[in-house]
C-alpha positions as CSV (number, residue, x, y, z in Angstrom):
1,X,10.5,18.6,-71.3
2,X,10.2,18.8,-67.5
3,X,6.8,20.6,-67.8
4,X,5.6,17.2,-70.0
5,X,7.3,14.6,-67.3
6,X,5.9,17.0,-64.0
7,X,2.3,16.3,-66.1
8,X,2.9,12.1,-66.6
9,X,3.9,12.4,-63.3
10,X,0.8,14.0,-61.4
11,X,-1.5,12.5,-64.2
12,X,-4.2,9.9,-63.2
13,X,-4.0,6.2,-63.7
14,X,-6.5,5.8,-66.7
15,X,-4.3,9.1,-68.5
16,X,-1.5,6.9,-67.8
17,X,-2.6,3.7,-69.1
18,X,-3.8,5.5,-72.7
19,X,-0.7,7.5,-72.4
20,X,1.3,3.8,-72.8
21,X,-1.2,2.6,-75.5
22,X,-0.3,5.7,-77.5
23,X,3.2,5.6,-76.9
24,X,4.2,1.9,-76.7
25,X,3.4,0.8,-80.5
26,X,6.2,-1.9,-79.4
27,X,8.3,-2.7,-76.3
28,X,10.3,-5.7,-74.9
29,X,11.1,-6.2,-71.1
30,X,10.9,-9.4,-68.4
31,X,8.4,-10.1,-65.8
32,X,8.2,-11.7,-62.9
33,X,4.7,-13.7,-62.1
34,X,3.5,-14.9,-58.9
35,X,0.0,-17.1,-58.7
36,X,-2.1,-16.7,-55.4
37,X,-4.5,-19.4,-55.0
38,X,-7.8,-19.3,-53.4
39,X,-7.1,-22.2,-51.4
40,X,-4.3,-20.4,-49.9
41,X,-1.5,-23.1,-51.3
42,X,1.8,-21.8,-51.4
43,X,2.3,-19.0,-54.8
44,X,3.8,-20.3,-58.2
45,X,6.0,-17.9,-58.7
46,X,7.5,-17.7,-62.8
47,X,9.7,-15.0,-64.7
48,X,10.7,-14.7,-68.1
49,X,10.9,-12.3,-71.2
50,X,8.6,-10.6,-73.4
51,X,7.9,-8.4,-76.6
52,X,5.0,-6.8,-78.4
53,X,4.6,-5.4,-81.9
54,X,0.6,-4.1,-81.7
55,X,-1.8,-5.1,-83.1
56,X,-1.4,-9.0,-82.1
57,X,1.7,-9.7,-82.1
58,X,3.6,-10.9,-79.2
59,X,6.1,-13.5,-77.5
60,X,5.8,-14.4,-73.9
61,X,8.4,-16.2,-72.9
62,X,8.4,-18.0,-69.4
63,X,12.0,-19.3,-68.8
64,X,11.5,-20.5,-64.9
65,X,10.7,-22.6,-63.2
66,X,10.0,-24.6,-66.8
67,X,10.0,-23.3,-69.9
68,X,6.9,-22.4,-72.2
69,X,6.6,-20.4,-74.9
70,X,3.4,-18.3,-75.8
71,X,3.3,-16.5,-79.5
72,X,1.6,-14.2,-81.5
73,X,2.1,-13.8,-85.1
74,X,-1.5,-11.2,-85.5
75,X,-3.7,-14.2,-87.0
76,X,-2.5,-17.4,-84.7
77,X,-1.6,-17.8,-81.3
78,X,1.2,-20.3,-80.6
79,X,1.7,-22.4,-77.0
80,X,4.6,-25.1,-76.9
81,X,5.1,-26.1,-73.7
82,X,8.5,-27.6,-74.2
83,X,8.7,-30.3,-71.1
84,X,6.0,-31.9,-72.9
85,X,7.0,-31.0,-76.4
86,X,3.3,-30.1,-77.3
87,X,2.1,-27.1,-79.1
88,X,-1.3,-25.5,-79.1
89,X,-2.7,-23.6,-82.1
90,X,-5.6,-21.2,-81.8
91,X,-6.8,-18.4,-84.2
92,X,-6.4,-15.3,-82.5
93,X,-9.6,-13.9,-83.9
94,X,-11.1,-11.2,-81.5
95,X,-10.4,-13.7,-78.4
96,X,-7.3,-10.8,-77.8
97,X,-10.0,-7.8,-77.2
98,X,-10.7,-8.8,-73.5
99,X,-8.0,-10.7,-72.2
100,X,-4.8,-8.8,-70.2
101,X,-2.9,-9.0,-73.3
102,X,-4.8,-6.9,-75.2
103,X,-3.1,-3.9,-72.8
104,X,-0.1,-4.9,-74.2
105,X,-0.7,-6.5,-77.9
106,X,-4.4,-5.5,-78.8
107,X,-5.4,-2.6,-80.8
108,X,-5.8,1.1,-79.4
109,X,-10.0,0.0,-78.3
110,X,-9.2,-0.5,-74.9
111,X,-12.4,1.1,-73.9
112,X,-14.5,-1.0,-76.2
113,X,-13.4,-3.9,-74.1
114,X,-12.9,-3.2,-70.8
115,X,-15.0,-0.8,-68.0
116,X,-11.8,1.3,-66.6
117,X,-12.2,3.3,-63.2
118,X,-9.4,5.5,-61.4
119,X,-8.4,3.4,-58.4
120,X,-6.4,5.5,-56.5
121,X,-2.4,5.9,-55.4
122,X,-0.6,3.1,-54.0
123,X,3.2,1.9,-53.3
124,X,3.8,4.5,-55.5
125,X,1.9,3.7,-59.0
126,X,-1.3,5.0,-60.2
127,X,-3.8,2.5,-60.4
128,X,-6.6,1.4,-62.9
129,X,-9.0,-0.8,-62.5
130,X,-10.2,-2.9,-65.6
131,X,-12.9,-4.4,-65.3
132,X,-14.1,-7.0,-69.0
133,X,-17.2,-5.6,-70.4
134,X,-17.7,-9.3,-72.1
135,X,-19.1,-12.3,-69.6
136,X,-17.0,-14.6,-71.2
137,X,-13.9,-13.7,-70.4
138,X,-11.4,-16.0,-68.4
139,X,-11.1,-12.9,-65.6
140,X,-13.3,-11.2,-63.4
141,X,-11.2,-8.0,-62.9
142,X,-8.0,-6.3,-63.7
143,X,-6.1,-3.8,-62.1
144,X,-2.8,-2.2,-63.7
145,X,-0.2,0.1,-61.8
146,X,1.9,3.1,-63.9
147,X,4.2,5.2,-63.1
148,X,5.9,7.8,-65.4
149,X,3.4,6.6,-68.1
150,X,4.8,3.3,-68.2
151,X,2.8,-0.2,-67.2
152,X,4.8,-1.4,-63.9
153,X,2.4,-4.1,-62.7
154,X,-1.0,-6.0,-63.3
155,X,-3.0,-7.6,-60.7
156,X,-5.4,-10.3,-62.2
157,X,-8.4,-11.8,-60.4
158,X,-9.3,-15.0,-62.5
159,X,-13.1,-16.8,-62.7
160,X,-11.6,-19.7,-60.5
161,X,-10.7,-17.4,-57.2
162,X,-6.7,-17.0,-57.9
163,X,-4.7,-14.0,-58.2
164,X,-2.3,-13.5,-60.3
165,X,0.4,-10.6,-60.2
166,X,3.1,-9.5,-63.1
167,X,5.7,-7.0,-62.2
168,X,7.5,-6.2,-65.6
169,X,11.1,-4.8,-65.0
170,X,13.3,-3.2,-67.6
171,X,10.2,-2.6,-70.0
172,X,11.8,-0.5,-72.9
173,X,8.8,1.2,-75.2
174,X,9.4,1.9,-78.4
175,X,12.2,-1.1,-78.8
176,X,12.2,-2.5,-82.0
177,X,11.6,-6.8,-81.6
178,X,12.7,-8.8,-84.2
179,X,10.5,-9.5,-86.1
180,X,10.9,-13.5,-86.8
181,X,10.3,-13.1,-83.1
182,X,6.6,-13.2,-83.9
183,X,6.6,-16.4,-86.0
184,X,6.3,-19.9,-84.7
185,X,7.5,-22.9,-86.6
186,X,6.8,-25.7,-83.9
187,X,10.2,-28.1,-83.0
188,X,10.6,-31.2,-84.7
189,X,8.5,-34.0,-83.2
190,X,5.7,-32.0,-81.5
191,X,2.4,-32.9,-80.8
192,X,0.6,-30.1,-82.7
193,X,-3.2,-29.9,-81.5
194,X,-5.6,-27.4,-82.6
195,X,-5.9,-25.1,-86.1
């Protein structure tokens, strides 16, 4: 056992990241997000929960500083933002192969969607660069920091100039979500927009 954790240990950042699509068939944690603008505004900073069940399904859950509510049941993706107590249907079709949740959620073609390079050692992860091998995507580049074989923190560059940066804390692979957890029935009274 210490012979396999000395080897996650030295191993690179792209061993790493297929090391926690192999291994993390589901997980839960929370995250904590902070937006950097191009304009240089102050950051939005936002935290919350969330689970995965791949492929497709997921809940993202942001709890501060309001409350909104992103879910995955592997054929529709869900958004109720509850301040507005609107909800957003989409089909979740292939649009998951080259977004960021595809790391967590999306099948185990991680390669068939994104260009990944070795980017180096830094504050103590290994890093991986991602970069979407399809123009349309809503991001420019990706990069994703592991340590021990588990996904500590993305770094998101967006079309628009603004950076966006996840730290997950108290990620638990192989946790078992429930899974009603996955299903969306929107609250009575909501504006429903969309398929």
């Amino acid at each position: 056992m210490l012979t396999c954790a000395a080897g996650v240990a030295s191993a690179g950042g792209i061993a790493q990241l297929r090391q926690f699509i192999d291994g993390a068939r589901t997980a839960q944690g929370e995250f904590e997000q902070t937006v950097f603008a191009a304009s240089g505004r102050k950051p939005q900073r936002a935290s919350g929960s969330f689970m995965f069940a791949r492929p497709g399904k997921f809940r993202w859950t942001y709890d501060k500083p309001y409350t909104q509510v992103l879910v995955s049941d592997g054929d529709k993706l869900w958004s109720w933002d509850r301040d507005l107590n609107q909800v957003t249907v989409k089909r979740l079709g292939d649009a998951l192969g080259s977004t960021p949740a595809a790391i967590l959620a999306g099948d185990d073609a991680i390669e068939r969607n994104f260009e990944l390079a070795e980017a180096g050692t830094e504050d103590g992860l290994e890093w991986v660069n991602a970069k979407p091998r399809r123009a349309e995507s809503s991001f420019e580049s990706m990069r994703m920091g592991f340590a021990g074989g588990v996904l500590r923190r993305m770094e998101l560059k967006d079309n628009f100039g603004q950076t966006t940066l996840i730290e997950f804390r108290s990620l638990v692979a192989g946790a078992r979500p429930d899974p009603a957890q996955f299903r969306f029935v929107p609250p009575p009274g909501a504006d429903v927009i969309g398929d």
